[in-house]
Backbone bond lengths (Angstrom), bond angles and torsions (degrees), N, CA, C in turn:
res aa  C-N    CA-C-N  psi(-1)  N-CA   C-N-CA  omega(-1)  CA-C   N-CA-C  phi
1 X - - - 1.436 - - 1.524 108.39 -
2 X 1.687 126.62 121.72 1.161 126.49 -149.04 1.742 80.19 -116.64
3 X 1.572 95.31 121.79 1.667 98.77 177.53 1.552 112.43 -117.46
4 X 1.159 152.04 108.52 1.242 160.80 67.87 1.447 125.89 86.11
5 X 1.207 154.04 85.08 1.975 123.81 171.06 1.479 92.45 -135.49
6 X 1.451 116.17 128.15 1.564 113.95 -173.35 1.597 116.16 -55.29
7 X 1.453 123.95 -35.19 0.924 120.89 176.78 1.684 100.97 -140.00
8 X 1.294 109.03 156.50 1.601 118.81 -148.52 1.712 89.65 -80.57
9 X 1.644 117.51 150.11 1.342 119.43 -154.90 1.523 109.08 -102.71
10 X 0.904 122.91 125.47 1.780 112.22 -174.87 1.453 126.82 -55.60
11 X 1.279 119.16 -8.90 1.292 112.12 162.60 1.761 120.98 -149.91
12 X 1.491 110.25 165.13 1.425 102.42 -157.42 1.852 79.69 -142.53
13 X 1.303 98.10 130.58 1.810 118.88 174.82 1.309 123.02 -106.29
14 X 1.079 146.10 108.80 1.700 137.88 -170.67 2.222 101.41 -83.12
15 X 0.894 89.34 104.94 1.586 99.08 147.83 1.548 138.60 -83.56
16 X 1.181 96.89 105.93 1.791 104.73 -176.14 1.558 107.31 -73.95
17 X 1.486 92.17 97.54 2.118 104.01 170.28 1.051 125.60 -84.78
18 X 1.644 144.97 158.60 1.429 133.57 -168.81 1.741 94.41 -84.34
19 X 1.352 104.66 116.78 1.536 116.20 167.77 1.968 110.67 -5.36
20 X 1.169 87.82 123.79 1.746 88.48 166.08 1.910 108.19 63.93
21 X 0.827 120.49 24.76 1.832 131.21 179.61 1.637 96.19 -127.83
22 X 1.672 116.14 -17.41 1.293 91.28 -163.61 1.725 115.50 -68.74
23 X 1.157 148.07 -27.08 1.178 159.92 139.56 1.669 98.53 -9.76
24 X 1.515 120.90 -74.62 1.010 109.53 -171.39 1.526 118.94 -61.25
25 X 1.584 116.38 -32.22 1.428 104.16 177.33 1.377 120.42 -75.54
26 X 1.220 140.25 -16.84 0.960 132.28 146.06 1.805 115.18 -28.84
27 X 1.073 87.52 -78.32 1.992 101.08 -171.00 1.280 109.32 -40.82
28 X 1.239 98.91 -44.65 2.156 107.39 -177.03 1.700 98.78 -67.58
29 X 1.261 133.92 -36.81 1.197 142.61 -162.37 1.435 112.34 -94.20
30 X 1.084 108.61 -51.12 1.650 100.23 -176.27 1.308 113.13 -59.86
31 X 1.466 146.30 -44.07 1.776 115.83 171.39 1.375 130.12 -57.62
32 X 1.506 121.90 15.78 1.185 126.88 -167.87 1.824 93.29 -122.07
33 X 0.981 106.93 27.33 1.773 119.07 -166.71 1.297 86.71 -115.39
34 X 1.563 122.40 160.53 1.239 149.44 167.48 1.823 95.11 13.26
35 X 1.096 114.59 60.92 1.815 124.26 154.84 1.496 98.75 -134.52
36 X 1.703 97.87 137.29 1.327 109.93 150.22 1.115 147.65 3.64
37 X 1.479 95.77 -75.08 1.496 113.58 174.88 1.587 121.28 -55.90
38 X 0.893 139.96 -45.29 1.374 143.92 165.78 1.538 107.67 -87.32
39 X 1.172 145.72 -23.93 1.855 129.97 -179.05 1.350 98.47 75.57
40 X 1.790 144.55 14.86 1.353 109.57 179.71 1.504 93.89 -122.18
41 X 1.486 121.79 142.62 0.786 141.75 153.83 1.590 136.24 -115.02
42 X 1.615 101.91 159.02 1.513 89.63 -160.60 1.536 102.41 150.29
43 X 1.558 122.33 176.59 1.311 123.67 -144.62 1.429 99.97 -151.59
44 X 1.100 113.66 113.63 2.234 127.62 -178.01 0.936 89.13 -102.52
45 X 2.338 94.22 119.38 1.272 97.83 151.34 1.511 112.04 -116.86
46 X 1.754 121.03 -162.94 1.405 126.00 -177.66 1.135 107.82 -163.67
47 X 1.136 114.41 82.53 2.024 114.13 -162.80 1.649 106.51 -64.36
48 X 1.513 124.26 160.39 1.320 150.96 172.49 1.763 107.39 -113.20
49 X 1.650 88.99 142.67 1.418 82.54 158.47 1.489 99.96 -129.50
50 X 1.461 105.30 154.23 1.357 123.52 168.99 1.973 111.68 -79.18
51 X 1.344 112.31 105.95 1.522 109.36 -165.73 1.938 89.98 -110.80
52 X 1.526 111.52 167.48 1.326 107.30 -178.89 1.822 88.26 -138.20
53 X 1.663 110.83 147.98 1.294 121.06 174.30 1.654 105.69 -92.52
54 X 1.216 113.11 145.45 1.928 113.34 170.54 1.465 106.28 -30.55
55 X 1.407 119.88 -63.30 1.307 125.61 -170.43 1.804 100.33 -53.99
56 X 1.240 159.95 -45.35 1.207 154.68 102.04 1.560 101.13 -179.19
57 X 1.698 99.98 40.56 1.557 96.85 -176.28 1.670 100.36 -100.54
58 X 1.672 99.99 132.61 1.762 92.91 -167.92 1.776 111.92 -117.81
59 X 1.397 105.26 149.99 1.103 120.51 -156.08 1.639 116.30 -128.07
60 X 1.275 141.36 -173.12 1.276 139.69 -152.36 1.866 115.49 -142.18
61 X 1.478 114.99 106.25 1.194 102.98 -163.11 1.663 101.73 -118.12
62 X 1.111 138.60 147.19 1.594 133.10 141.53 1.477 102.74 -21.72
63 X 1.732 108.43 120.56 0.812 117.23 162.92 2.258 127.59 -84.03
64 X 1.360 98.78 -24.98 1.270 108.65 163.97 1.795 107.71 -143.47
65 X 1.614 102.77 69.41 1.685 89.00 -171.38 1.597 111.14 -74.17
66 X 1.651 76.03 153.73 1.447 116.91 -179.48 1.478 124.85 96.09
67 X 1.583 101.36 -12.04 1.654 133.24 162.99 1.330 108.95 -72.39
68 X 1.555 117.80 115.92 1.810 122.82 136.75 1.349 126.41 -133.21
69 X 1.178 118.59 129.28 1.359 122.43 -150.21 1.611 92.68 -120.66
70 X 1.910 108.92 138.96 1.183 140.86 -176.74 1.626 101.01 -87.17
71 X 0.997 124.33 124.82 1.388 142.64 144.47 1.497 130.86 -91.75
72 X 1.220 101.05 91.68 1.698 123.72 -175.62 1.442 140.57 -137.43
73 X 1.267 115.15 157.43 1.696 105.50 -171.00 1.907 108.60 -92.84
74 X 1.808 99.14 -3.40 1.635 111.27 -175.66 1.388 122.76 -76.99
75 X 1.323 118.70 137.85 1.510 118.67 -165.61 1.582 92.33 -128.61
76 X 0.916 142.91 -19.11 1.705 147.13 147.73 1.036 114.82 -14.68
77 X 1.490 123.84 85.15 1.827 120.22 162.37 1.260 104.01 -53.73
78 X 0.956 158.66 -62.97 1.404 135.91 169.22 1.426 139.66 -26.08
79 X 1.219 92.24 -62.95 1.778 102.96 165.10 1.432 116.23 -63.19
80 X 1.642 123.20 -46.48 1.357 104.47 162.04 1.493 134.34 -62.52
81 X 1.435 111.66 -26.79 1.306 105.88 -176.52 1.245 120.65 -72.38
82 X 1.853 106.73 -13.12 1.647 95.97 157.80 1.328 119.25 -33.80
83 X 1.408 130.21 -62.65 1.667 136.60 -168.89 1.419 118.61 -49.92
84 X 1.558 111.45 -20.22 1.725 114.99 147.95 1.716 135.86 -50.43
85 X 1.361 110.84 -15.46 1.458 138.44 179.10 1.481 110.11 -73.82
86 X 1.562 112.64 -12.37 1.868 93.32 -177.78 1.094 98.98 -123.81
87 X 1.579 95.89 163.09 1.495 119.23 -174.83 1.143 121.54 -39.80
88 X 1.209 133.74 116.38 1.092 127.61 166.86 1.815 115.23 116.87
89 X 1.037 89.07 -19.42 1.857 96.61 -175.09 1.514 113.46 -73.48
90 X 1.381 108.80 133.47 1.479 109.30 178.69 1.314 112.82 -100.92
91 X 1.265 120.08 -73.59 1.507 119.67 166.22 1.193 103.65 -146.20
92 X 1.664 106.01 178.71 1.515 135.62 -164.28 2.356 85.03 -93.67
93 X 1.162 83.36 140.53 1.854 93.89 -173.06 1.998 101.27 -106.79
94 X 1.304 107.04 97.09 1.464 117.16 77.36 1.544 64.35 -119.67
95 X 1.561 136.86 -121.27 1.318 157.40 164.84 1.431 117.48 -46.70
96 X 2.034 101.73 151.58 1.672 125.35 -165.73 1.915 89.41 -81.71
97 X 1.362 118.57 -7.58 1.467 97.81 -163.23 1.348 95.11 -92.89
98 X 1.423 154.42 -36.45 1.394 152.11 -163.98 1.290 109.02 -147.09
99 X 1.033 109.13 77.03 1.770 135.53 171.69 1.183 114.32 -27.67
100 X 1.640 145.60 90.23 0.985 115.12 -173.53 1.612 117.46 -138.44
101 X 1.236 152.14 131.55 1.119 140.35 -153.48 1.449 107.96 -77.69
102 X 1.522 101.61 154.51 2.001 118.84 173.07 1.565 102.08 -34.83
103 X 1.199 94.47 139.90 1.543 126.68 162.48 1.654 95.66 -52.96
104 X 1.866 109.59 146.28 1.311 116.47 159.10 1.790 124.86 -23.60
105 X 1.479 82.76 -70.54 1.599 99.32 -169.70 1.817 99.03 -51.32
106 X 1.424 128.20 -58.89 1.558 124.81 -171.26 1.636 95.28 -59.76
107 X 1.388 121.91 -53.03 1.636 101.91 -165.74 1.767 118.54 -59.60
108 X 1.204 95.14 -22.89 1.465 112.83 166.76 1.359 114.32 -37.90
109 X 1.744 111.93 -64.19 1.703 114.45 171.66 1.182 103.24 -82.06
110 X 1.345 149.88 3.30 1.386 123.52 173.77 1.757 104.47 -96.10
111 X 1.434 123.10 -30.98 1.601 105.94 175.16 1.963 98.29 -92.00
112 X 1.147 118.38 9.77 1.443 109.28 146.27 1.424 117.59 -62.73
113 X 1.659 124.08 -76.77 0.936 127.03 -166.93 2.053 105.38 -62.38
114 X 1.376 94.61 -18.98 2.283 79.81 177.28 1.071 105.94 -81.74
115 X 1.926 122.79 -12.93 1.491 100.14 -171.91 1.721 89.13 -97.58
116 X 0.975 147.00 23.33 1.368 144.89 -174.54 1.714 100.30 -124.17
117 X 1.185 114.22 -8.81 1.338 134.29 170.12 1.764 109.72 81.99
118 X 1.434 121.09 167.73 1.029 133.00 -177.33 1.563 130.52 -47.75
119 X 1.097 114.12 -11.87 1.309 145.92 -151.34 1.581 114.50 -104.76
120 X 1.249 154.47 46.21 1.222 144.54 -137.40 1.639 98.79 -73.42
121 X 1.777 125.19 125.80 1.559 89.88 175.20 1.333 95.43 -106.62
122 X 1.711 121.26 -155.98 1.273 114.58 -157.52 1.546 97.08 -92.87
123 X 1.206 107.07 117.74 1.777 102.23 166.65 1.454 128.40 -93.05
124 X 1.224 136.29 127.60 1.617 147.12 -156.43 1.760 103.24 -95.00
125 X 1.455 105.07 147.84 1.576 100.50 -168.78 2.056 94.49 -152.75
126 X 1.484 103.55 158.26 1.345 98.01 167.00 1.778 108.82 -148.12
127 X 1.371 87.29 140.18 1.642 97.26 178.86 0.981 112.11 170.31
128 X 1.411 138.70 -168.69 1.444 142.19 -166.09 1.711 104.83 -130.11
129 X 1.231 101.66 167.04 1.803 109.81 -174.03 1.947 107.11 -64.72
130 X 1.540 78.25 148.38 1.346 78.41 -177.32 1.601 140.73 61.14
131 X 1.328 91.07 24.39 1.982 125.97 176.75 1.531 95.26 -86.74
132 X 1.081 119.87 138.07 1.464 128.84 153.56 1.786 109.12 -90.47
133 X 0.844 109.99 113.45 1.804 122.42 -161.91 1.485 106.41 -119.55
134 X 1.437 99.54 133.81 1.968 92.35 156.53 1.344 115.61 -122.42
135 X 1.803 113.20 131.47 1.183 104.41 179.44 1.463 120.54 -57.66
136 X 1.342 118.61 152.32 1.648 123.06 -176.27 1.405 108.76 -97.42
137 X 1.777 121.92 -10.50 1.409 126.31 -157.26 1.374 110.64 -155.99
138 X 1.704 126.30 159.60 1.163 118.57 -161.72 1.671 140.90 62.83
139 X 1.330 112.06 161.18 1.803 92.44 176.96 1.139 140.69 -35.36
140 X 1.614 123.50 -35.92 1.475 137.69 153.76 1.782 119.36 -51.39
141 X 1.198 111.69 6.02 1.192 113.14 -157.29 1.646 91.54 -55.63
142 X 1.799 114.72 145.90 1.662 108.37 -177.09 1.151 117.01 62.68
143 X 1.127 140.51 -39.97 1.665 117.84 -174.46 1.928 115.12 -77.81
144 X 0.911 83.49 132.38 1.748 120.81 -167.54 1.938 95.93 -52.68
145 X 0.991 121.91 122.43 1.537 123.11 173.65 1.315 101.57 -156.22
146 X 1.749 94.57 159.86 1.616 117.09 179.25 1.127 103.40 -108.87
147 X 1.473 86.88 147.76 1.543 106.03 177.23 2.176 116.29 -75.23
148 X 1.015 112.93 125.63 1.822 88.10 168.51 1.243 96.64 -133.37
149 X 1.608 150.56 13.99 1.162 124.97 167.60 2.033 100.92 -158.97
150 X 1.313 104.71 148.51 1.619 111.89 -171.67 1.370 94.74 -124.19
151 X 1.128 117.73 136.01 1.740 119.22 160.70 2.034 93.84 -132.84
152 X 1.365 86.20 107.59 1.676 90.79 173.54 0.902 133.67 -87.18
153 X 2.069 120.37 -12.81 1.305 105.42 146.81 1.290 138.53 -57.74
154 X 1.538 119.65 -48.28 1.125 123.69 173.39 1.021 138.85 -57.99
155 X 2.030 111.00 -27.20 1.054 129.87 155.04 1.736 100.11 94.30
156 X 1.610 101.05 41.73 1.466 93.20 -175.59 2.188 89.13 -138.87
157 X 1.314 60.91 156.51 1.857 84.70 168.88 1.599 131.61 -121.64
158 X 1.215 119.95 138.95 1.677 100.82 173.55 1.817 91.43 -108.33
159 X 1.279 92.74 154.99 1.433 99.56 171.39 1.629 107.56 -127.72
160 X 1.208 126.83 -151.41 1.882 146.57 -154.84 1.110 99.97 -162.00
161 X 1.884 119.38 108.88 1.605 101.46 168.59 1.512 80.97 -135.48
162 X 1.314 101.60 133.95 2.125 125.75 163.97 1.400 88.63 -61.68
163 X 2.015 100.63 124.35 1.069 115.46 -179.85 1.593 104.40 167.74
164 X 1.594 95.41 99.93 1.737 125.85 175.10 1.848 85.15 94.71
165 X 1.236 88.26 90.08 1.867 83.99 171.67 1.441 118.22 22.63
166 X 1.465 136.91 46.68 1.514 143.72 -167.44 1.541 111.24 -176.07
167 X 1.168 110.21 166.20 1.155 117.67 134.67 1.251 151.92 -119.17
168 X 1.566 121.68 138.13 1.449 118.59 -162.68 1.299 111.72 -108.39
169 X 1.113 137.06 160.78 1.240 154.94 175.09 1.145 119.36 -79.17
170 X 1.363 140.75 122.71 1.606 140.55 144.73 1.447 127.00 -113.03
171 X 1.401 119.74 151.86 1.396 108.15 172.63 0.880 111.76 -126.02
172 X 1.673 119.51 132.06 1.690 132.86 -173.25 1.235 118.03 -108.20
173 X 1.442 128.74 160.46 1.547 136.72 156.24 1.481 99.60 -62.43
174 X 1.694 105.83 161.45 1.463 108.88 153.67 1.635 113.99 -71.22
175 X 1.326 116.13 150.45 1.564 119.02 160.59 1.970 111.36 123.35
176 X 1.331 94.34 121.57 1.257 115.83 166.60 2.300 94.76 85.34
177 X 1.321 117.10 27.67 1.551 121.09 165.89 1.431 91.53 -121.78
178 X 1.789 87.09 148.15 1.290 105.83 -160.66 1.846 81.11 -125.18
179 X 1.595 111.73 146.61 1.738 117.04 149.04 1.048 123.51 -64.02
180 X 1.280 150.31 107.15 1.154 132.79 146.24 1.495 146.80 -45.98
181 X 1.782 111.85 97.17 0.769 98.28 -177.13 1.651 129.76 89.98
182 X 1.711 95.31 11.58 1.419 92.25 -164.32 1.466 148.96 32.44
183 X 1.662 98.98 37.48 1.966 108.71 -154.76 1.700 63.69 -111.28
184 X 1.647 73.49 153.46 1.794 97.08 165.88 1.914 105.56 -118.70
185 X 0.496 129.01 -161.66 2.186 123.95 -171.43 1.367 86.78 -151.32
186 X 1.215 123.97 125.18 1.241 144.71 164.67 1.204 119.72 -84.06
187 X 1.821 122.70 125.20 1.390 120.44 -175.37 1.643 116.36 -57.11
């Protein structure tokens, strides 16, 4: 579903959904988006990742489950806390008491991955553990990550990228990541 905002929205909020509902809150939620009747506008997303099995049959996973994040120009605790009303919603992330949208650096990867679209596919990378790398391709495109694990048959990597006060884990193919700098990050 290819969604739209004429000009890109100044802020983006992560909502913590009950695992596997996020699909439905979307659906329950979106006619209550950019109408009248409520004043809030704005754009729910729920990223995918594109994962591949050995045998090379590929399949579709939550890319941050239980995460969907609002893209909007609204700063109204009121008007946002409408989006507390559907099924399934737990709270507004960091906390339900002072609503407040992602840090620079996180909104950074979240209108990465919407302008790369909803869809994460599998992106390929090469280097060794403990490389500080930037991806060259895909939603991550540029953001700076460590390496912590190589599997060279498979030809995949997990890396560490700071993102929502933490760090999370992903695992990539080799192809199109670059080292930075030839530095390695010391445990």
């Amino acid at each position: 579903m290819n969604q739209e905002i004429k000009s890109r929205a100044k802020y983006i909020y992560c909502l913590w959904i009950k695992t596997g509902e996020e699909d439905s809150y979307i659906k329950e939620m979106r006619p209550l988006l950019n109408s009248p009747e409520t004043g809030l506008n704005g754009l729910l997303y729920f990223f995918r990742q594109q994962k591949k099995l050995k045998k090379g049959k590929e399949y579709f996973e939550p890319f941050f489950p239980s995460y969907v994040f609002f893209e909007t120009n609204e700063t109204d605790q009121i008007k946002l806390n409408k989006l507390s009303k559907g099924r399934g919603f737990i709270s507004f992330l960091p906390n339900n008491d002072e609503i407040k949208p992602l840090n620079q650096h996180d909104s950074q990867i979240i209108i990465s991955i919407i302008n790369y679209g909803s869809l994460v596919p599998i992106v390929h990378a090469s280097f060794d553990l403990n490389d500080r790398i930037q991806i060259l391709d895909g939603p991550f495109k540029n953001v700076p990550a460590k390496v912590i694990a190589v599997n060279r048959r498979n030809k995949r990597v997990n890396i560490d990228v700071e993102f929502l006060n933490g760090i999370r884990q992903f695992g990539l193919y080799y192809e199109e990541v670059q080292k930075l700098d030839d530095t390695r990050e010391e445990n």
